[in-house]
N, C-alpha and C positions, 0 to 999 in steps of 0.2 A: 576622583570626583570630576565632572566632566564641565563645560562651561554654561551648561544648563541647572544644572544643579546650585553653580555657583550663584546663575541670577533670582534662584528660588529661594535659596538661606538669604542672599538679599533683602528681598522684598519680604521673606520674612520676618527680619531683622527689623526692616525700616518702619512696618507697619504695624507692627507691635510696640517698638519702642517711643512711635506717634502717640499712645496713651498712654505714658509713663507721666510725664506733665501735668496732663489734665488730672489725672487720678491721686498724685501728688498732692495738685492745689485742693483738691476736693477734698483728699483727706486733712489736711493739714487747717484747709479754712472752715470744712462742711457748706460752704457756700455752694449753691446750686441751682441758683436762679434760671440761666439761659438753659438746663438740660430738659429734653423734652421727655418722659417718663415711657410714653410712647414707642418715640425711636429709640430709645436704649433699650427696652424691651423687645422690640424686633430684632436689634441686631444682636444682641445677644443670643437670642434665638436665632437666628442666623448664622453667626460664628457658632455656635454650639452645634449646626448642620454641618457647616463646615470642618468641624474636626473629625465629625462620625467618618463622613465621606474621607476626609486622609488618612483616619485611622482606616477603613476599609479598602483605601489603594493604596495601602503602607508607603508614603508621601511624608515622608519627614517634616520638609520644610511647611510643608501645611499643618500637622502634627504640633511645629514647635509653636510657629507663628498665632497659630488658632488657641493653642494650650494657652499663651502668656496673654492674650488679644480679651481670651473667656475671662479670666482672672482678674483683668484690671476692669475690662467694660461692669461686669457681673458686681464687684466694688463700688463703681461709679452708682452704678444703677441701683443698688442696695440702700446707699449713703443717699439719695438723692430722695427716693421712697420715704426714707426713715425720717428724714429733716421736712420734709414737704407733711407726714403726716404726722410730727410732733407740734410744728408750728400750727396748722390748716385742720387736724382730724380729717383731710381727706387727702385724695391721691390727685385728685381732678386740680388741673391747672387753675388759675385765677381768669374767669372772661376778662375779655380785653374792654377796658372804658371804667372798669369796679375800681373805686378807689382803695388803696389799704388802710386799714383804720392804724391808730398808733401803735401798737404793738404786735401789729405783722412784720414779719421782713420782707423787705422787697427782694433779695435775694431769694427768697422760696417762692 
């Protein structure tokens, strides 16, 4: 293994294992207030680019990084959908200024 190699299981390590936490507290509280539906949408589509593309330059460290990165974002993003559209019946954030009535959560 060469010392490039070593700095790309790195960074793939590190930047996967950056949403172990979030995806944790997500599951554990289902609280999901700050996630923007949006951006977790894009990036998961985005890392889901990104795997094709390692899968097709057989790029390991992109491979693994991208594999565990889809899994937990894909989670996040799932859990976040579900609770926003159990609490809301919709997917659409809250305008900013709307008060919540009593039995919204302000988490969602």
């Amino acid at each position: 293994m060469t010392p490039i190699d070593l700095i790309g299981y790195a960074a793939a390590f590190l930047t996967s294992a950056s949403f172990v936490p979030q995806a944790v507290l997500v599951i554990r509280t289902r609280r999901t207030g700050g996630i923007s539906l949006l951006m977790y949408s894009m990036f998961v589509t985005g890392v889901a680019l990104w795997l094709v593309y390692g899968i097709k330059q057989g790029a390991l460290p992109l491979i693994a990084a991208n594999s565990v990165t889809l899994a937990l974002a894909t989670t996040i993003l799932f859990i976040a959908a579900q609770e926003r559209w159990k609490r809301r019946g919709t997917l659409k954030a809250r305008a900013p200024g709307v008060a919540l009535t009593k039995d919204q959560n302000p988490d969602l």
